[in-house]
C-alpha angles and dihedrals in degrees: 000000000000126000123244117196108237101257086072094037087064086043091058092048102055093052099049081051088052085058095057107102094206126218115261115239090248081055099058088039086062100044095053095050097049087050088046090052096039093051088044086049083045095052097049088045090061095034093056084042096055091043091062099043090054090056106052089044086050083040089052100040095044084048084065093043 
């Protein structure tokens, strides 16, 4: 690996950042809320998951009592 001093270090820097494309702010407002919905859809899922398997254990159990 060869050393750069660090002039060139910070050269070579700016111009990989200047390579970013960067998200709009309509972009990142999307994509919260996505991630917001998907983790609300992921929560019910398990929810309702839990909740029957609840059921059938308390169903069984109760079956032997």
């Amino acid at each position: 690996m060869a050393i750069t001093n660090p002039i060139q270090f910070i050269q070579q820097v700016r111009a990989e950042v200047s390579k970013v494309v960067w998200p709009t702010r309509r972009e990142v407002l999307l994509t919260t809320v996505m991630v917001f919905i998907m983790a609300a859809l992921t929560a019910v899922f398990f929810a309702l998951v839990d909740l029957g398997i609840r059921s059938g254990l308390q169903a069984v159990l109760g079956a032997f009592n």
